[in-house]
Phi, psi and omega in degrees: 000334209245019146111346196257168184286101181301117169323155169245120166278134150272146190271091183276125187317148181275319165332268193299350172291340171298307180303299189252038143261329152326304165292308199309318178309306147340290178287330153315261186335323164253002146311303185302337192263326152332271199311339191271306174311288189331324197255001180256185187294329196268359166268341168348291166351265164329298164295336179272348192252332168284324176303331218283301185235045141071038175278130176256176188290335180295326172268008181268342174281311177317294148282025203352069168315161192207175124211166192278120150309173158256018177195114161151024171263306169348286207289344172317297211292002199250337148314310198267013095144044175260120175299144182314321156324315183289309158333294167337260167330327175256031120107030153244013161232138193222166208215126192297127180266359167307261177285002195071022190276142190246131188232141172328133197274315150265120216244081178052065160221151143314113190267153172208098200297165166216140188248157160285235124292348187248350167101341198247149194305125158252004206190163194226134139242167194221139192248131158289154168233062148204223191256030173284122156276137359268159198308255172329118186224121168260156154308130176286152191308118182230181188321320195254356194225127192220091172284011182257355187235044166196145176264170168255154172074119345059285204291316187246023160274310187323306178274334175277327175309308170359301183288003181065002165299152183281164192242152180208122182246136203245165146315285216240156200283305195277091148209303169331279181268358152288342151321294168281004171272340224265355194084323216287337173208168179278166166213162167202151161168149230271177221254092166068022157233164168318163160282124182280169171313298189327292214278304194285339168297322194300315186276321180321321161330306188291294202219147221251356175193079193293175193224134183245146208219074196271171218248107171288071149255182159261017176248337167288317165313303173276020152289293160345294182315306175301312180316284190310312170328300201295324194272332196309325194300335200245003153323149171190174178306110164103354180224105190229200180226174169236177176249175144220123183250129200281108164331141181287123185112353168250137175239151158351280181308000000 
C-alpha cells in the first residue's frame, strides 16, 4: 500500500547461525588471550616495539592490541570447549597441507583485532615482529569476515567523527591509531587492498567528505590514484573526498 518493495525473507541455516555464533566466541576468547600474552613475558617484544612507537596504554586498551605466542592458543581455546573445526572456520587455526597438521595460525606477532561496526571482534591483523615474510598477515575472508566490505578503526572513527573531527582514511593499522590518539582527527583504513565500492559506502556512513592521506611514497601515490578511479564514477551531491598529499618519505603516523 504504502509503494515500497517487500524485504525477501532468507532462510538462515540453524547450522550456519551456530557456526558463526561459535566463530564470534572464538574470536572474543582470543582476543582476551592476545591480550593477555602482551602483558606477559613472552610479550616483552612486542611491548617493546609498541613503546618504540610511542602507543600509551590507552590506545593499546582501545584498540585492544595483543600479541601472539607462538603456541598455546589451541589448547586455550580447546579448554573453554571448542573443537578444532571450529577454530578452523574462525580463521585462528590453520591446518598443514603437507602433513595435516594444525598450528596457531598467528605467530609471534603484533595482533591488531578488527572490529565490526557493532564493536565485536571478527578478524585479525599481525605485524611480524623480526624479519618473517609477510611483514603483515590478515585473516582470510571468513564466516565473520569480508575484507572487501570493512574498515579498520569503525568503532572509534565513529566516535570521534561524533565530535565533528575530520575523517582520514590512511594505510595502516599504527598510521589509524596514531592518527586518531592525535585528536585533531578520525582515521580508517582499509586493510591492504585497493578501496573497495563496499569500503567507500562505509566512509560516506561516516563522513560526508573523508580526506584520503595515503603514504608519501610511490605505492602510496598510486594508491591514491586507484583510490580516486574507484570513487569518481560514485560521486554524487553531498558526497565527495578531499586529497592530502604527503613530503616523500612521510606517512600519517
Amino acid at each position: 500500500m504504502a509503494g515500497l518493495t517487500m524485504p525477501k525473507t532468507t532462510h538462515v541455516d540453524p547450522a550456519v547461525a551456530r557456526q558463526r555464533k561459535a566463530a564470534f566466541d572464538i574470536l572474543e576468547e582470543t582476543t582476551k588471550f592476545f591480550e593477555a600474552r602482551l602483558r606477559a613475558d613472552d610479550g616483552q617484544e612486542a611491548a617493546r616495539y609498541i613503546k618504540q612507537r610511542r602507543l600509551d596504554a590507552t590506545a593499546v586498551k582501545n584498540f585492544r592490541l595483543g600479541y601472539a605466542p607462538r603456541f598455546g592458543l589451541q589448547t586455550v581455546l580447546a579448554d573453554k570447549g571448542f573443537s578444532e573445526d571450529e577454530m578452523i572456520l574462525a580463521g585462528v587455526l590453520g591446518k598443514s597441507d603437507q602433513d595435516g597438521r594444525l598450528y596457531d595460525y598467528f605467530r609471534d606477532r603484533l595482533i591488531f583485532p578488527i572490529e565490526n561496526r557493532q564493536g565485536k571482534v571478527i578478524a585479525f591483523g599481525a605485524r611480524a615482529l623480526g624479519d618473517v615474510q609477510p611483514k603483515y598477515l590478515n585473516s582470510g575472508d571468513s564466516l565473520t569476515f569480508s575484507k572487501k566490505a570493512v574498515v579498520y578503526g569503525w568503532v572509534q572513527a565513529r566516535e570521534a567523527v561524533r565530535q565533528k573531527l575530520p575523517l582520514v582514511v590512511v594505510e595502516g593499522y599504527m598510521d589509524v591509531i596514531t592518527v586518531q590518539r592525535s585528536g585533531i582527527a578520525a582515521a580508517v583504513a582499509p586493510l591492504g587492498t585497493a578501496l573497495t565500492p563496499e569500503q567507500i559506502a562505509l566512509l560516506w556512513k561516516l563522513h560526508d567528505e573523508p580526506i584520503l592521506c595515503f603514504d608519501g611514497d610511490v605505492a602510496g601515490q598510486r594508491a591514491q590514484l586507484r583510490a580516486l578511479e574507484r570513487i569518481l564514477p560514485l560521486l554524487e551531491p553531498g558526497r565527495s573526498v578531499r586529497l592530502a598529499m604527503l613530503p616523500a618519505g612521510k606517512d600519517p603516523d
